[in-house]
C-alpha positions in Angstrom: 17.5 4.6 -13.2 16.2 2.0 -15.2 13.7 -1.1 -14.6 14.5 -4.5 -13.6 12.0 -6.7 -12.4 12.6 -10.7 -12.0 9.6 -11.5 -10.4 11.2 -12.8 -7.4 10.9 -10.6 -4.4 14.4 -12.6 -3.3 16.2 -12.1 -6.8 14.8 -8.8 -7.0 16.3 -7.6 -3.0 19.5 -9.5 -4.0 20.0 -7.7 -6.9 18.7 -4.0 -5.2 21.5 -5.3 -2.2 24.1 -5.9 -4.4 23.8 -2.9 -7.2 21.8 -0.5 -5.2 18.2 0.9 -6.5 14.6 0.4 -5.1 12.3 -2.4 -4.8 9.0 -1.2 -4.9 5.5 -3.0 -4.4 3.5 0.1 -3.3 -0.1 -0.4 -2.5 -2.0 1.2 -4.9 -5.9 1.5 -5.4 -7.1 -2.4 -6.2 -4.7 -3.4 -3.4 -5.4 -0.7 -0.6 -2.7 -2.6 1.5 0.0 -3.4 -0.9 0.2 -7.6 -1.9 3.1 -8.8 -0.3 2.5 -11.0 2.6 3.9 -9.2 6.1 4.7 -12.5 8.4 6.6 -14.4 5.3 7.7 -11.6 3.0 7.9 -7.9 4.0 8.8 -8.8 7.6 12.1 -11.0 6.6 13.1 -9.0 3.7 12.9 -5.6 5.5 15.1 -7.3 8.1 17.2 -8.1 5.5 17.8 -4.7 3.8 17.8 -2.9 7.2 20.5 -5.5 8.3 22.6 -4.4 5.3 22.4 -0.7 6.1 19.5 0.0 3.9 15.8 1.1 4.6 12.2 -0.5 4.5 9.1 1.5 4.7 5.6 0.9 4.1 6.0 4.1 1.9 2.3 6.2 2.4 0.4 3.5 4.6 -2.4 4.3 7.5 -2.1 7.9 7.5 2.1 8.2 7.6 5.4 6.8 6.2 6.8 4.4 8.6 9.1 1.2 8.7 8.0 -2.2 7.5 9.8 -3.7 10.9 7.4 -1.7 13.3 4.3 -3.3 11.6 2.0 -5.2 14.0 0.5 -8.3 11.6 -3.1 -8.3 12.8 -3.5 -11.6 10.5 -1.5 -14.4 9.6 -2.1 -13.6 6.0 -2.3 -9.4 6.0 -0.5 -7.8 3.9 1.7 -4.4 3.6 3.2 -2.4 1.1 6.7 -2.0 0.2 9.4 0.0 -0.7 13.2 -0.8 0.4 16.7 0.3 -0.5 19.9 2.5 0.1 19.9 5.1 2.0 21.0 7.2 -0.5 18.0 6.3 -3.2 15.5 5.9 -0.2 16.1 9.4 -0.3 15.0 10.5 -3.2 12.0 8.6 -2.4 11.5 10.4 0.8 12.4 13.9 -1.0 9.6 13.0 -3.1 7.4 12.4 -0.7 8.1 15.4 1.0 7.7 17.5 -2.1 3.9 16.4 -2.1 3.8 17.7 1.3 4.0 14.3 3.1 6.4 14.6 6.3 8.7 12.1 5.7 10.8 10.3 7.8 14.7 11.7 8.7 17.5 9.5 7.6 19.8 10.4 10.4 
């Protein structure tokens, strides 16, 4: 793997959709809920990806690994993490995961 980063969530997915890799905007400690905004940005583009054949999760978010799409915005404004591709590089996300002794979603 290597990094690319545009700094355009849309340029960023369309490059991840049409060369494979991951997009990643995890939440990390300043941003306890990740920064991208759910309604206008994590919503739509996890429809996106997961309409291509690819995956969305929220990565480690409120106690467990879970899909961006079953998020319930409590806000017009909240915010969620990120971190979307293939199936096969999900993955190696999830296997990571799982090697910290997180259960991790099945791809099946």
């Amino acid at each position: 793997y290597s990094a690319r980063y545009v700094g355009s969530m849309v340029a960023d997915i369309h490059r991840t959709l049409l060369y494979g890799g991951i997009y990643l905007y995890p939440a990390d400690n300043k941003n306890t809920k990740g920064k991208l905004r759910c309604l206008y940005e994590g919503i739509p583009m996890a429809m996106i990806i997961e309409q291509a054949g690819g995956i969305a999760s929220t990565g480690m978010f409120g106690g467990k690994i879970g899909r961006v799409l079953e998020l319930t915005p409590d806000a017009i404004h909240c915010k969620c993490p990120i971190i979307m591709g293939g199936p096969r590089d999900m993955g190696i996300v999830y296997d990571a995961y799982t090697a910290c002794g997180f259960e991790a979603p099945s791809l099946e």
